[in-house]
C-alpha positions in Angstrom: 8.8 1.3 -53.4 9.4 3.5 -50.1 7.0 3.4 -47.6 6.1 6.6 -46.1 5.6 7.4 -42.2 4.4 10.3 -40.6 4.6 9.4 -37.1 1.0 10.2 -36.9 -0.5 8.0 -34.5 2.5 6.4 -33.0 2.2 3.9 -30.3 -1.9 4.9 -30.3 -4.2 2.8 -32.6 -6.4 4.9 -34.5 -6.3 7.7 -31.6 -7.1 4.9 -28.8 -5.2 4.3 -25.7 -4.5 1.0 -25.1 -5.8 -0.7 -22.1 -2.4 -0.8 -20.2 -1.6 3.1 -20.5 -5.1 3.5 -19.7 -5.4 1.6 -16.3 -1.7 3.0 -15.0 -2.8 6.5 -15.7 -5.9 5.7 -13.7 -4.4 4.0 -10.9 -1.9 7.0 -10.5 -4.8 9.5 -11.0 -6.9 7.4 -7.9 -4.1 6.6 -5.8 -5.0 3.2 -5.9 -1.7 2.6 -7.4 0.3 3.4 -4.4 -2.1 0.9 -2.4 -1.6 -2.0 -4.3 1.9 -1.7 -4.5 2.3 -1.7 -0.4 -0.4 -4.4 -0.7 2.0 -7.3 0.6 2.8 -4.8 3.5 -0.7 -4.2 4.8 -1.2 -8.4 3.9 1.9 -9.0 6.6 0.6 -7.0 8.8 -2.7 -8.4 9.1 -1.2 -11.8 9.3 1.2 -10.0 12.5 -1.7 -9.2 14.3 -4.0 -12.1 13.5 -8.0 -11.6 12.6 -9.1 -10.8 15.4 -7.0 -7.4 16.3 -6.4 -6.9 12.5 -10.2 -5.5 12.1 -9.7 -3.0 15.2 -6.3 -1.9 13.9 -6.2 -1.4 10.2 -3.0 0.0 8.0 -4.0 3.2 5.8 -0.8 4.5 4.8 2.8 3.3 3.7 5.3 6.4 3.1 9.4 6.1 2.9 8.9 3.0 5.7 6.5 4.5 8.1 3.4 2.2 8.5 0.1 4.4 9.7 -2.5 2.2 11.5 -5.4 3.1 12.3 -7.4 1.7 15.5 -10.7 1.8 16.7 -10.0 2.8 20.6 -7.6 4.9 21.9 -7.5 1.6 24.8 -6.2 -0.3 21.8 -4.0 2.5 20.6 -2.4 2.8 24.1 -1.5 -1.3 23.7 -0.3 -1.3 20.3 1.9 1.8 20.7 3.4 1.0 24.3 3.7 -2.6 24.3 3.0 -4.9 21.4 3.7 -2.1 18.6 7.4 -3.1 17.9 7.3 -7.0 18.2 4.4 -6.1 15.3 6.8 -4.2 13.4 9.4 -7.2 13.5 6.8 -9.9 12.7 5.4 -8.1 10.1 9.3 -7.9 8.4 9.8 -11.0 9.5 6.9 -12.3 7.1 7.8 -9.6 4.0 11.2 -11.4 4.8 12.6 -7.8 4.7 12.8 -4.5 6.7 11.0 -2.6 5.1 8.5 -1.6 8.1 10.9 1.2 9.5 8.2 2.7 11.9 4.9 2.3 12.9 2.8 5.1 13.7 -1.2 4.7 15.2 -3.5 6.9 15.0 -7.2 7.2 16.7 -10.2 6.7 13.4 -11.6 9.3 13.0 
């Protein structure tokens, strides 16, 4: 006996996503994927700075190895970009064990 296909349905079970295609497409659609996947760079930062300065000067943004922080003061903005901003930038490689930190650009919050 041959068995018949139609192709109907394929790689869907009974017109259902499955849970993977599902939460990928979300992720994209949210942005959120993007986020996570720069997670261990935001994580190395934190851990560069140290709790303390980590809550006043947050990472927002990770585009083709340009870190965006943003900081709470423009008298911490003035620090981090004139004098501790690049040993950051090298620590925070240093613990990604990589360079993928290119640049590190601060910004005032909003």
């Amino acid at each position: 006996m041959a068995s018949q296909s139609t192709g109907a349905g394929k790689g869907r079970r009974g017109g259902l996503t499955s849970l993977g295609d599902a939460l990928g497409g979300f992720l994209r659609e949210s942005g959120l994927g993007a986020k996570l996947r720069d997670w261990d760079i935001y994580d190395a930062w934190g851990k560069a700075l140290g709790p303390d300065l980590a809550r006043r000067a947050r990472p927002v943004g990770f585009n083709r190895g340009e870190l965006v922080i943003e900081v709470e003061s423009a008298a911490h903005m003035h620090e981090l970009r004139n004098f501790s901003g690049e040993a950051l930038r090298k620590k925070t490689n240093e613990l990604l064990g990589s360079q993928r930190v290119l640049a590190v650009l601060f910004k005032l919050k909003q």
